[in-house]
Backbone bond lengths (Angstrom), bond angles and torsions (degrees), N, CA, C in turn:
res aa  C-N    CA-C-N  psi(-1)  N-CA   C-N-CA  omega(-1)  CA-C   N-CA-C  phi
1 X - - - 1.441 - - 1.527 108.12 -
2 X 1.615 109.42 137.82 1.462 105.47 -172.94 1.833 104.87 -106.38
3 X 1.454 97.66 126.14 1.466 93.03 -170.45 1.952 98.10 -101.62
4 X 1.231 100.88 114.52 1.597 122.10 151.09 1.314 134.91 -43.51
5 X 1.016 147.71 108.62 1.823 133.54 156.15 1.436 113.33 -51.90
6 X 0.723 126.26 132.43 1.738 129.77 162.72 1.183 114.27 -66.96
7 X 1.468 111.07 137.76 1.325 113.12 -175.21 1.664 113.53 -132.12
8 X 1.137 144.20 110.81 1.276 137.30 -156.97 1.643 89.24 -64.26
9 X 1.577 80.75 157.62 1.423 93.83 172.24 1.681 113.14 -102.19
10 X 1.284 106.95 157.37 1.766 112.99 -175.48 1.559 109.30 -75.49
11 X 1.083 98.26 147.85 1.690 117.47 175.54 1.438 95.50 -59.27
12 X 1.862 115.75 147.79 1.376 109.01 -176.40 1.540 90.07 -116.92
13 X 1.179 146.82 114.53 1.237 152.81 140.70 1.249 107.61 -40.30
14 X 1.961 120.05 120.46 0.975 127.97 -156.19 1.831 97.61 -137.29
15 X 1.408 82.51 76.04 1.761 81.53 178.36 1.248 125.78 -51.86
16 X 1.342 134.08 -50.90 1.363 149.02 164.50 1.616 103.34 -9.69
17 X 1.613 109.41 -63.02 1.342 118.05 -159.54 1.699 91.92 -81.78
18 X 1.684 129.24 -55.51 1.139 117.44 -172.68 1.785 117.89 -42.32
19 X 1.160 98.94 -61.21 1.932 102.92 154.60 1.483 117.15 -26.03
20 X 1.311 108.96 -66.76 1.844 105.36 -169.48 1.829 100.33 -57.09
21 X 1.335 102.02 -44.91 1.892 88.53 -165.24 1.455 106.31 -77.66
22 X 1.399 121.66 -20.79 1.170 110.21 -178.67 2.258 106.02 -82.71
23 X 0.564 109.02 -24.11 2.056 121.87 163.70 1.937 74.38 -68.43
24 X 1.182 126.27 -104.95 1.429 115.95 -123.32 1.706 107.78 -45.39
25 X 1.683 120.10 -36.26 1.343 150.69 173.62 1.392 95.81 -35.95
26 X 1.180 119.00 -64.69 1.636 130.20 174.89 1.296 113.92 -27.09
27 X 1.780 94.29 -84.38 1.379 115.45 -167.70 1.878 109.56 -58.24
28 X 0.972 106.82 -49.69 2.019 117.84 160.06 1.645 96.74 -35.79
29 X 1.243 143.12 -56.92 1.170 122.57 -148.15 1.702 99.72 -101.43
30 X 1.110 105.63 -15.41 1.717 114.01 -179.92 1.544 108.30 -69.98
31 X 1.456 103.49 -57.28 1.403 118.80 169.07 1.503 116.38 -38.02
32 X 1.418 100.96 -73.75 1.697 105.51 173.92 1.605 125.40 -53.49
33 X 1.181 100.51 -2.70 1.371 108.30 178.71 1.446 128.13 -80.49
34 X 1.683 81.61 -37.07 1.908 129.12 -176.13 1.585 100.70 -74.11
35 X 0.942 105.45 -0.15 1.905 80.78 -150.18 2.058 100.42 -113.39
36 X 1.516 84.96 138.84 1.550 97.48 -166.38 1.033 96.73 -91.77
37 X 1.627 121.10 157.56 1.450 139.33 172.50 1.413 97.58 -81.05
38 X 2.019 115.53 151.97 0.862 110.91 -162.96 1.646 95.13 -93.33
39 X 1.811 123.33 156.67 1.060 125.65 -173.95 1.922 116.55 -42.87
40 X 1.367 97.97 -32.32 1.775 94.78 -154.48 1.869 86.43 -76.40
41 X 1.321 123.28 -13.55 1.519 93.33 -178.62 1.363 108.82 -107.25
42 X 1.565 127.04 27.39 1.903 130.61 -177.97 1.403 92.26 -84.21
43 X 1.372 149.44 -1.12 1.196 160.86 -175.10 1.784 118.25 -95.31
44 X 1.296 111.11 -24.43 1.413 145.01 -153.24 1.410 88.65 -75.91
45 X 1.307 111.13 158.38 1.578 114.28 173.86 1.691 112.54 -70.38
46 X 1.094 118.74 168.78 1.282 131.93 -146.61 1.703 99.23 -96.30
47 X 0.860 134.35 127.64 2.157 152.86 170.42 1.117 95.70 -92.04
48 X 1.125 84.45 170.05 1.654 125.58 -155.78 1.725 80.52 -126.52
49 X 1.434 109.77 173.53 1.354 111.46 178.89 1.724 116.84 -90.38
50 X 1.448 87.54 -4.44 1.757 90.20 168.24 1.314 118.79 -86.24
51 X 1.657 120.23 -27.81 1.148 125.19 177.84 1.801 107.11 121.45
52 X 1.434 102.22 1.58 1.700 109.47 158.00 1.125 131.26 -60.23
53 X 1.497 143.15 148.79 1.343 131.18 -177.50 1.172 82.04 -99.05
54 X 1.707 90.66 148.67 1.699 105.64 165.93 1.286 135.68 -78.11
55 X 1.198 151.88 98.65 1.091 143.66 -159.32 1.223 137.79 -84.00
56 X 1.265 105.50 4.52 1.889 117.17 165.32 1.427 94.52 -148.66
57 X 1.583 107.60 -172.59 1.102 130.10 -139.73 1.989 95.18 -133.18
58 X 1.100 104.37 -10.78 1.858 117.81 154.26 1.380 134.46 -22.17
59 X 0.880 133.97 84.56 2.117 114.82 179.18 1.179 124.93 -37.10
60 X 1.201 117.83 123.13 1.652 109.82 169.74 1.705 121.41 -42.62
């Protein structure tokens, strides 16, 4: 019987896929960029750029 050492095997760099997520990553952030609020909430109380409601009526 022939006894072997084990040898890990190498990481396979799989460009194909690095490509697809980095395209879908894209198009995801283009989109979200794109995308309008729907009419019934432009009425909604007023945010902050974090997504806080404002709570007075004060100037920044």
């Amino acid at each position: 019987m022939v006894h072997l050492t084990s040898q890990p095997h190498g990481t396979n760099l799989r460009v194909d896929l690095l490509i697809a997520i980095a395209v879908t990553a894209v198009v995801s952030f283009a989109a979200g960029q794109n995308w309008t609020q729907p009419t019934s909430f432009a009425s909604a109380e007023i945010e902050d750029w974090h997504g806080n409601v404002k709570r007075s009526n004060w100037p920044n």
